[in-house]
C-alpha positions as a Markdown table, in Angstrom:
| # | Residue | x | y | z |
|---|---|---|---|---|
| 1 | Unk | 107.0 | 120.4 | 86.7 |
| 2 | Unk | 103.9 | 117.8 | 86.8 |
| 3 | Unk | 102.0 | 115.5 | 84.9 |
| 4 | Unk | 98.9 | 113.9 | 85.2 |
| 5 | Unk | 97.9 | 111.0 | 86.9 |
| 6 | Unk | 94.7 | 108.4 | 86.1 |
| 7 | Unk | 92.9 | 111.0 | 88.7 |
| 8 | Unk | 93.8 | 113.7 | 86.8 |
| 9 | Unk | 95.9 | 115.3 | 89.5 |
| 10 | Unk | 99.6 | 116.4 | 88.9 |
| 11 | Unk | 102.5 | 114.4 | 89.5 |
| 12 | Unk | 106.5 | 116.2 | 89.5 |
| 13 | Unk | 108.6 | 115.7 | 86.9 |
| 14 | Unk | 112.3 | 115.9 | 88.2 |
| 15 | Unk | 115.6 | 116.7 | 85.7 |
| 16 | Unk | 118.3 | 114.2 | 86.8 |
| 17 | Unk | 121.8 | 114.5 | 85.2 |
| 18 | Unk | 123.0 | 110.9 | 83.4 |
| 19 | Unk | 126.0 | 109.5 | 84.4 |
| 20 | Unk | 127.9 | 106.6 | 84.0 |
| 21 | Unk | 129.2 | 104.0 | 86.3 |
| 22 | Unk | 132.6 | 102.9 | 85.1 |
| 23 | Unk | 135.5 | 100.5 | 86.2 |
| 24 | Unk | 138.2 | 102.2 | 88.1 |
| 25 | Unk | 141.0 | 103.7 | 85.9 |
| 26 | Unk | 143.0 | 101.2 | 84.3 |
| 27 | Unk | 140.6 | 98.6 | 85.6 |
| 28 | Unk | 139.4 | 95.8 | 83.1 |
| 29 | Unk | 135.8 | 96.0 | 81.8 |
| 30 | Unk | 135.4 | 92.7 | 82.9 |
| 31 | Unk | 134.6 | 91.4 | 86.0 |
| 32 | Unk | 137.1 | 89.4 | 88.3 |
| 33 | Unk | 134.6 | 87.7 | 90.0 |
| 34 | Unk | 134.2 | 84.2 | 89.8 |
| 35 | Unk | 130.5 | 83.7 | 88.5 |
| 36 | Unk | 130.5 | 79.1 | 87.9 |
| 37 | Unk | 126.9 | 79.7 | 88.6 |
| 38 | Unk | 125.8 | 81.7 | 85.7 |
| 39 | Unk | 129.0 | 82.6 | 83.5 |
| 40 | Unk | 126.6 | 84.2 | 80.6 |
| 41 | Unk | 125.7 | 86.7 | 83.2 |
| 42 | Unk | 127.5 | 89.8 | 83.9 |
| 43 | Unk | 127.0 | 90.6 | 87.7 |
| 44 | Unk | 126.9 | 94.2 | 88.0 |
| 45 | Unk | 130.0 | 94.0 | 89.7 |
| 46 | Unk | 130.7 | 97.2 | 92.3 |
| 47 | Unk | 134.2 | 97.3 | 91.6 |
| 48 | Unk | 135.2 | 96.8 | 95.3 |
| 49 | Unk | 133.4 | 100.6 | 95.4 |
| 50 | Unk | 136.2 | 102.2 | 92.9 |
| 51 | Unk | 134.0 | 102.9 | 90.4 |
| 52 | Unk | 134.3 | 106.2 | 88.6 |
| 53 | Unk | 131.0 | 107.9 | 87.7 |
| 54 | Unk | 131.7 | 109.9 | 84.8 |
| 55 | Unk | 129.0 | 112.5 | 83.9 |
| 56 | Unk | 127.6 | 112.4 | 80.6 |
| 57 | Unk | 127.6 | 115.8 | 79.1 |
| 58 | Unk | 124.4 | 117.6 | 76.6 |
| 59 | Unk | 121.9 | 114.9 | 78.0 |
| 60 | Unk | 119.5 | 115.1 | 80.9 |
| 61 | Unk | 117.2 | 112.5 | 82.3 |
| 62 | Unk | 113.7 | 113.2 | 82.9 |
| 63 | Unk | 112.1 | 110.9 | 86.1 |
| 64 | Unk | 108.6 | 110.9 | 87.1 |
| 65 | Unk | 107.2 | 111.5 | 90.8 |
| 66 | Unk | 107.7 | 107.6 | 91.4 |
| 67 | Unk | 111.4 | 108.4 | 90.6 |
| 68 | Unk | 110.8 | 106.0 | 87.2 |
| 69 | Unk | 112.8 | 106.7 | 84.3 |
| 70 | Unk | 110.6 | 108.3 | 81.4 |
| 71 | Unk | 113.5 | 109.5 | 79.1 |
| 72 | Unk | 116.8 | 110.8 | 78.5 |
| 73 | Unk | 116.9 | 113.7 | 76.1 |
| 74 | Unk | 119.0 | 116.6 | 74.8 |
| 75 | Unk | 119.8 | 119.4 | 77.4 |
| 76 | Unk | 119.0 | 122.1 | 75.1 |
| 77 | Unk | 115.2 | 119.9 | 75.2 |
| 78 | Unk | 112.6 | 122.4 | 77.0 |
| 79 | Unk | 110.0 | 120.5 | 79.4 |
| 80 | Unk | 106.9 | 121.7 | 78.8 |
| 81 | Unk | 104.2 | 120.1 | 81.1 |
| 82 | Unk | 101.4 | 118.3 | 80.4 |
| 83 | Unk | 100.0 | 120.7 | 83.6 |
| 84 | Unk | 101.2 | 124.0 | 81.1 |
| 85 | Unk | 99.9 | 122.3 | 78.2 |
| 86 | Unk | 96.2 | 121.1 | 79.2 |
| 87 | Unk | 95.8 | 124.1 | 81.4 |
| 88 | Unk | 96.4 | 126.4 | 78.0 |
| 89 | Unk | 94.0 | 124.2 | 76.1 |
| 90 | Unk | 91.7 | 124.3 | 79.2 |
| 91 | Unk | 91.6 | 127.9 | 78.9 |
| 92 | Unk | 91.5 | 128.5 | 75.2 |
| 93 | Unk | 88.1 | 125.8 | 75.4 |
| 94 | Unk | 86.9 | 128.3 | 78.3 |
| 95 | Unk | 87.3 | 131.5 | 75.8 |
| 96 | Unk | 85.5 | 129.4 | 73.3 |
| 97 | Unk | 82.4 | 129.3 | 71.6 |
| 98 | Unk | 82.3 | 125.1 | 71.9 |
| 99 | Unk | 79.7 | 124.1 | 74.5 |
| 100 | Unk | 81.5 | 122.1 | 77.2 |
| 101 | Unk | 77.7 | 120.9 | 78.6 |
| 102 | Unk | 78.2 | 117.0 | 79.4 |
| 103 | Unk | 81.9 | 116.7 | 78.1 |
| 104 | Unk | 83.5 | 113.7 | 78.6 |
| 105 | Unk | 87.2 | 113.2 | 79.4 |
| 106 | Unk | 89.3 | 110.2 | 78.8 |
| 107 | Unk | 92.8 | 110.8 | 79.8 |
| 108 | Unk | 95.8 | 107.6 | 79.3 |
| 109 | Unk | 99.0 | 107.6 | 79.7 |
| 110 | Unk | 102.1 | 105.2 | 78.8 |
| 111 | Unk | 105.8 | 104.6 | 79.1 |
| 112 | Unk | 105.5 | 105.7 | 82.7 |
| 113 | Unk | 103.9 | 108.6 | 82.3 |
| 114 | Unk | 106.1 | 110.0 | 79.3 |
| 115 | Unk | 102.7 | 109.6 | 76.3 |
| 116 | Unk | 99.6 | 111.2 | 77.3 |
| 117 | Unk | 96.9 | 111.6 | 74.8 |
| 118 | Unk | 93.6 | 113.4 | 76.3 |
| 119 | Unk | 90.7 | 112.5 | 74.2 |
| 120 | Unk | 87.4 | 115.5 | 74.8 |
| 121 | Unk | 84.1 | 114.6 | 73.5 |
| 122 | Unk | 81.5 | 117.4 | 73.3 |
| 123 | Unk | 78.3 | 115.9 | 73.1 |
| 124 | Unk | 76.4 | 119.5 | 73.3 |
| 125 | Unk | 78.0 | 119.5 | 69.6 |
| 126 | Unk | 76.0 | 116.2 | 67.6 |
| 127 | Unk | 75.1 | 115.9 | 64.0 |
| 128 | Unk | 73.5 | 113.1 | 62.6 |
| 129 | Unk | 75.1 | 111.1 | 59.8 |
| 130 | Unk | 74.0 | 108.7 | 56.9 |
| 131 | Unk | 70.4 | 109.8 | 56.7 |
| 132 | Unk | 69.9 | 109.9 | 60.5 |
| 133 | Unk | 71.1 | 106.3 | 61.1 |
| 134 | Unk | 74.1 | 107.5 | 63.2 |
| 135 | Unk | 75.8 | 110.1 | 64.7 |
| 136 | Unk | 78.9 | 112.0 | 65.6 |
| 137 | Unk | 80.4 | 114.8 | 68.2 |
| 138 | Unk | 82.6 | 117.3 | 68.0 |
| 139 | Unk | 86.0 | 115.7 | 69.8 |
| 140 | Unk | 89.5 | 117.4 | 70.3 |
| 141 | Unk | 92.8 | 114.8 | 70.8 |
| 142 | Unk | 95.6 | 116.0 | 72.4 |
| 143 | Unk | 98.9 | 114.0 | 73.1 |
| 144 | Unk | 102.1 | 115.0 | 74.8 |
| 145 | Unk | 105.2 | 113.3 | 75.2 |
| 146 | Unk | 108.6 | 113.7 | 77.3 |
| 147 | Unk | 110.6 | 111.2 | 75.8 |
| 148 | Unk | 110.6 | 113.1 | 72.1 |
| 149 | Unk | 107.8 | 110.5 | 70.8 |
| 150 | Unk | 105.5 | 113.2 | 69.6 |
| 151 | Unk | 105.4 | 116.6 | 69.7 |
| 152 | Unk | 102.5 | 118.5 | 71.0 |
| 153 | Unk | 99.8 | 117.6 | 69.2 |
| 154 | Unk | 95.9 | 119.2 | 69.2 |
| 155 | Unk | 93.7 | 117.8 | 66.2 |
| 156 | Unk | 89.9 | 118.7 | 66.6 |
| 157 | Unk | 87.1 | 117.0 | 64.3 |
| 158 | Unk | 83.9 | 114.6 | 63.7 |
| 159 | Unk | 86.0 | 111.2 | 65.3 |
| 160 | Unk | 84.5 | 107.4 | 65.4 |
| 161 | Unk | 87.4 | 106.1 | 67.1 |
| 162 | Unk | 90.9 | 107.6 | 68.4 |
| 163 | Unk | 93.7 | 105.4 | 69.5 |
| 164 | Unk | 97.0 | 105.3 | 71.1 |
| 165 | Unk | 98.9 | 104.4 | 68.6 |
| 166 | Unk | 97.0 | 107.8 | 66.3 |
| 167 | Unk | 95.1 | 105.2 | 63.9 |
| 168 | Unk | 91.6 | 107.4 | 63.7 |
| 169 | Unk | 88.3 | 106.8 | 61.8 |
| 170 | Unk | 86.6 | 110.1 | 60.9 |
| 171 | Unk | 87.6 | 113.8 | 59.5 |
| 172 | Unk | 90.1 | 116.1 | 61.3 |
| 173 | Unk | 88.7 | 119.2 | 61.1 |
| 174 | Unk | 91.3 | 121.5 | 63.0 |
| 175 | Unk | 94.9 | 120.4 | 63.8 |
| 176 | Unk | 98.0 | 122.2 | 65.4 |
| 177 | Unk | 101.2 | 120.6 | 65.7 |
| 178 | Unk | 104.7 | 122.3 | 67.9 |
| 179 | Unk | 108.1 | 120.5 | 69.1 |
| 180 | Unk | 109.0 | 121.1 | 73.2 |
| 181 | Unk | 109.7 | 124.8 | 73.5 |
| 182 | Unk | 108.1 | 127.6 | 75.7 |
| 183 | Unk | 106.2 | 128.9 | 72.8 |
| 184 | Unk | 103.1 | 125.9 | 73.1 |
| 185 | Unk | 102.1 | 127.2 | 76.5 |
C-alpha cells in the first residue's frame, strides 16, 4: 500500500498490530525505581525485561514508509490508498471531456502523511467574472485520510481559494463523498 510523497511518488503504508507493554503479572504499575531527580516523571521503566506485551484485539495500526505512526483504527477499517484513489480519479479525468492543457497540481499532506488533499486547477476551463474584472477555473479537491479524519472526498467547482482545514470561497459544482471501503477505487 502507498501514499504520496511532496514528489508525488509513492510511499508504503504498512499494517502493524497494537500492543501493549505491561508490568509483569502481579507486578505494581508503578515503578520501583528510585527517580530524586525528577519524581513527577514516570521513567518508562523496562520492568527488569518482564514485561508482558498483551495484544490489543479489533485495532490495527497504520505506519507510514518512515515507520511513523499515522493512526490506529478498527480492524474491520479497509485501506484504500491514496495511489488507488488518485490513480481512479486520474483515469476518470483521462475518460473526460475536461481539458487537462496546462493543469496545475498542488498536492499537501499532514499528520505524517495520514491527510492529503490534492487541489487540480484546469486553466484550459476559464470564465470571466464581475463584468470581465476577474476570473475563475474549473478546479477539483480531493482529500484522503488514514486516520478516519475524512472520508474520501472529490468536490469539483468555480474555487477562489481551497484550504486545509475545507474553508473554500466560491461554488461547488460537483461533489462525491464515500467512507474507506473497496467500493471508492
Amino acid at each position: 500500500m502507498y501514499h504520496m510523497d511532496q514528489a508525488g511518488a509513492f510511499k508504503p503504508i504498512h499494517e502493524r498490530p497494537v500492543a501493549l507493554l505491561l508490568p509483569p503479572e502481579g507486578a505494581s504499575n508503578e515503578c520501583t525505581h528510585n527517580r530524586t531527580d525528577q519524581p513527577d516523571k514516570p521513567c518508562n521503566c523496562d520492568y527488569d525485561g518482564d514485561a508482558r506485551i498483551e495484544p490489543v484485539h479489533n485495532r490495527k495500526a497504520l505506519v507510514n514508509g518512515d515507520d511513523q505512526l499515522m493512526a490506529i483504527v478498527s480492524d474491520q477499517y479497509v485501506t484504500v490508498t491514496n495511489e488507488e484513489i488518485f490513480s481512479s480519479v486520474s483515469d476518470a479525468l483521462d475518460n473526460s471531456d475536461i481539458d487537462t492543457d496546462g493543469m496545475i497540481t498542488e498536492t499537501r499532506f499532514a499528520k505524517n502523511g495520514a491527510r492529503t488533499l490534492v487541489h487540480l486547477r484546469f486553466p484550459a476551463h476559464e470564465i470571466s467574472i464581475r463584468d470581465g474584472q476577474d476570473k475563475s477555473q474549473l478546479e477539483i479537491v480531493c482529500r484522503n485520510s488514514y486516520d478516519g479524519h475524512w472520508p474520501f472526498v472529490m468536490k469539483g467547482g468555480a474555487l477562489r481559494i481551497a484550504c486545509f482545514n475545507e474553508a473554500f470561497a466560491g461554488n461547488w459544482m460537483a461533489q462525491y463523498h464515500n467512507v474507506h471501503n473497496r467500493q471508492i477505487s
